[in-house]
C-alpha positions as CSV (number, residue, x, y, z in Angstrom):
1,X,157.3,154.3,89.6
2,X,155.2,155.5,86.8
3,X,154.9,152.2,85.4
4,X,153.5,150.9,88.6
5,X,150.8,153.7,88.0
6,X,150.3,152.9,84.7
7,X,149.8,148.9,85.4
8,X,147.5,150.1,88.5
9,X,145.2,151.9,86.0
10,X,145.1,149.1,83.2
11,X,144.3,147.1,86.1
12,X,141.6,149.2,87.4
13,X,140.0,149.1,84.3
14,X,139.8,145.7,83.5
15,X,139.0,145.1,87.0
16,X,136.1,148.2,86.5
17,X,135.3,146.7,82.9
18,X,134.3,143.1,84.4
19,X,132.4,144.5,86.8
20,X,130.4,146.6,84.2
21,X,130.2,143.4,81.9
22,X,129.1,140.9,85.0
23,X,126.2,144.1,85.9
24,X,125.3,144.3,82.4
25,X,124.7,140.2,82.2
26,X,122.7,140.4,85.7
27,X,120.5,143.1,84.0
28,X,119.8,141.2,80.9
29,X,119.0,138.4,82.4
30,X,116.4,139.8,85.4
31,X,114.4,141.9,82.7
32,X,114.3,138.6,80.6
33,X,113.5,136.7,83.7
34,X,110.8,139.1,84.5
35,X,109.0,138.6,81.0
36,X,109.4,135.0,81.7
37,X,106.0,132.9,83.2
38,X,106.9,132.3,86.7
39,X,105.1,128.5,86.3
40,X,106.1,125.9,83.8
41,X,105.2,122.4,82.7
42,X,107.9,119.5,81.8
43,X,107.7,116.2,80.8
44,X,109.4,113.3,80.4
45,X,108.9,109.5,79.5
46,X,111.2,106.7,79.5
47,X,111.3,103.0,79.9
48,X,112.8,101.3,82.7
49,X,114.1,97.9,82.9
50,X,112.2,96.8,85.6
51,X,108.4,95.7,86.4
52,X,105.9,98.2,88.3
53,X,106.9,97.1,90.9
54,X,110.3,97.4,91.5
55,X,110.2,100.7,90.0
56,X,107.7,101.9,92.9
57,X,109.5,100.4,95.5
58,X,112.5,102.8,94.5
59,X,110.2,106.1,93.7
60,X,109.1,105.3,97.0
61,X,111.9,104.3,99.3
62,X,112.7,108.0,100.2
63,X,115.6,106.7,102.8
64,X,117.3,105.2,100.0
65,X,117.2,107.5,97.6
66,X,120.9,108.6,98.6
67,X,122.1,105.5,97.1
68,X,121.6,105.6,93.5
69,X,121.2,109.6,93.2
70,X,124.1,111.7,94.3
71,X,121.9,115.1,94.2
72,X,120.2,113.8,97.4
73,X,123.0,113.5,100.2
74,X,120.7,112.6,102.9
75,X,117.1,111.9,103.7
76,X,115.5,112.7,107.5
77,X,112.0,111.9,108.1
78,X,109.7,113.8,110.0
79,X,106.3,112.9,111.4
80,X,103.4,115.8,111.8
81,X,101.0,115.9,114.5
82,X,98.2,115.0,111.7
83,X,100.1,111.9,111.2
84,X,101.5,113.5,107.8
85,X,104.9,112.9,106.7
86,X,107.6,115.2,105.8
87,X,110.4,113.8,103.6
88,X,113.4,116.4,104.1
89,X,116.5,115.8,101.1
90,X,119.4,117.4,101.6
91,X,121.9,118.2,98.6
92,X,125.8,118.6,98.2
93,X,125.7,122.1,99.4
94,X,123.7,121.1,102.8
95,X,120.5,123.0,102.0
96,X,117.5,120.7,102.5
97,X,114.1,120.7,100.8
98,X,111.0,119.0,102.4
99,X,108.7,117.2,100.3
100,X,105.0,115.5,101.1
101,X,103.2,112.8,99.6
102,X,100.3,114.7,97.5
103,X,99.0,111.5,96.2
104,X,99.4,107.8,96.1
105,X,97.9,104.8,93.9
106,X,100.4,102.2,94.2
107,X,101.6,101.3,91.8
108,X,100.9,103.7,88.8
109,X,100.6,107.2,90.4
110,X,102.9,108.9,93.2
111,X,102.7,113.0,93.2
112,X,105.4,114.5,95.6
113,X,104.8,118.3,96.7
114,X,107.7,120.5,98.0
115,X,106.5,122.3,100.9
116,X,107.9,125.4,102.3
117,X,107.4,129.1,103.1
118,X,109.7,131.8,101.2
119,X,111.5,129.0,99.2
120,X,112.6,130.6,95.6
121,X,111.2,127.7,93.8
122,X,108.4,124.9,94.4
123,X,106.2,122.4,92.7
124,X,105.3,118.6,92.3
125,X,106.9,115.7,90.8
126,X,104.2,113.5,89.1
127,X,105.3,109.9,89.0
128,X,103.2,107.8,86.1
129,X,103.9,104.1,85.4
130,X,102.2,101.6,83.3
131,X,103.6,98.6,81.9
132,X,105.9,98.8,78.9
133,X,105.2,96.8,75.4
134,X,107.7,94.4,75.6
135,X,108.4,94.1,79.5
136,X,109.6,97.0,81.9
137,X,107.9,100.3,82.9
138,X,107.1,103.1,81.2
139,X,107.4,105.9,83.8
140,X,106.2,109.6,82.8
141,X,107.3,112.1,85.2
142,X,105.6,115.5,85.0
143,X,107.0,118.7,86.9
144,X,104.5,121.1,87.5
145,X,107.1,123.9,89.4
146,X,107.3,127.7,89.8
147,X,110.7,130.3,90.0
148,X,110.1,133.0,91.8
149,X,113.6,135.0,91.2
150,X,113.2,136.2,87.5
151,X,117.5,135.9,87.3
152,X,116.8,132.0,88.2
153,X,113.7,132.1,85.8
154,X,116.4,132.7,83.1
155,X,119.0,131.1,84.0
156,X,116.8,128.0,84.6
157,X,115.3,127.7,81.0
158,X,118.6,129.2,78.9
159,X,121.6,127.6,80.4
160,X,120.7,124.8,82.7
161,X,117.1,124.1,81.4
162,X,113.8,123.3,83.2
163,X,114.1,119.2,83.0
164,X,117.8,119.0,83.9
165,X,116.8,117.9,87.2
166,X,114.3,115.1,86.0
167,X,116.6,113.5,83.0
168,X,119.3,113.4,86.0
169,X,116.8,111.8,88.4
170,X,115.6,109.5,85.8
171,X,119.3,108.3,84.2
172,X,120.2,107.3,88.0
173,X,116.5,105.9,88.5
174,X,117.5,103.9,85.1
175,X,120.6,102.2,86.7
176,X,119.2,101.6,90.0
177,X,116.3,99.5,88.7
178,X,118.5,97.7,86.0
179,X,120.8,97.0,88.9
180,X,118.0,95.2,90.6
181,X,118.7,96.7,94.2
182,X,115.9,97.6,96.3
């Protein structure tokens, strides 16, 4: 019986000792976060084996994007009363985002805008192309985003980084052009 006690109390505090640890990293991280801008700026260029064209047909064939990018499970539309449109992607986890055309000069410029109150994060996607020396496109896409929560802040630019989400978009974007599927 005592050892039972004992065992319950190195237990207890390992159990207790986690917990301190796990508070202690939550702590470090939102007073960094907090010290961190709340807006940044990435960038990234690459060249894709396919003409201007092709590459905008696939920026801009929001319904397919679910095809050649598993981060987007699903795509609904929506239409507004102002004749807007409202492109809503949902990811693995079933949250959806909606995004709106900002700007469009087919085919060099496409600016997408996520739109939503209360959201912990926002920004646009700047899509640039331009033909590349040597055939293809050069595409340069900008993120211009915000993070409101300072842990995310943190955890956003130490662990994960800022342009995780854009060298992911563009390596599938890469494949889905060089396949030659619309």
């Amino acid at each position: 019986m005592v050892q039972n006690a004992r065992k319950m109390k190195i237990a207890l505090f390992i159990v207790l000792g986690l917990a301190g640890v796990a508070a202690l990293a939550a702590l470090i991280l939102y007073v960094a976060g907090s010290q961190m801008p709340r807006e940044h700026r990435t960038q990234l260029t690459s060249t894709l084996p396919a003409d201007r064209n092709a590459v905008w047909i696939a920026l801009t064939d929001f319904g397919a994007m679910p095809n050649w990018w598993p981060a987007v499970k699903a795509v609904r539309t929506e239409k507004l009363p102002d004749g807007s449109e409202l492109t809503w992607n949902q990811d693995a986890h079933g949250q959806e985002v909606a995004f709106r055309t900002g700007e469009v000069r087919p085919p060099q410029k496409l600016v997408r805008v996520i739109v939503g109150d209360g959201l912990p994060f926002g920004g646009t996607w700047t899509f640039e192309l331009a033909d590349a020396q040597g055939g293809g496109t050069r595409l340069t896409l900008t993120e211009d985003g915000w993070i409101e929560p300072p842990i995310f802040r943190a955890v956003a630019r130490w662990f994960i980084g800022l342009d995780a989400t854009q060298k992911d978009f563009i390596a599938h974007l890469e494949k889905h052009v060089a396949r030659g599927t619309p």
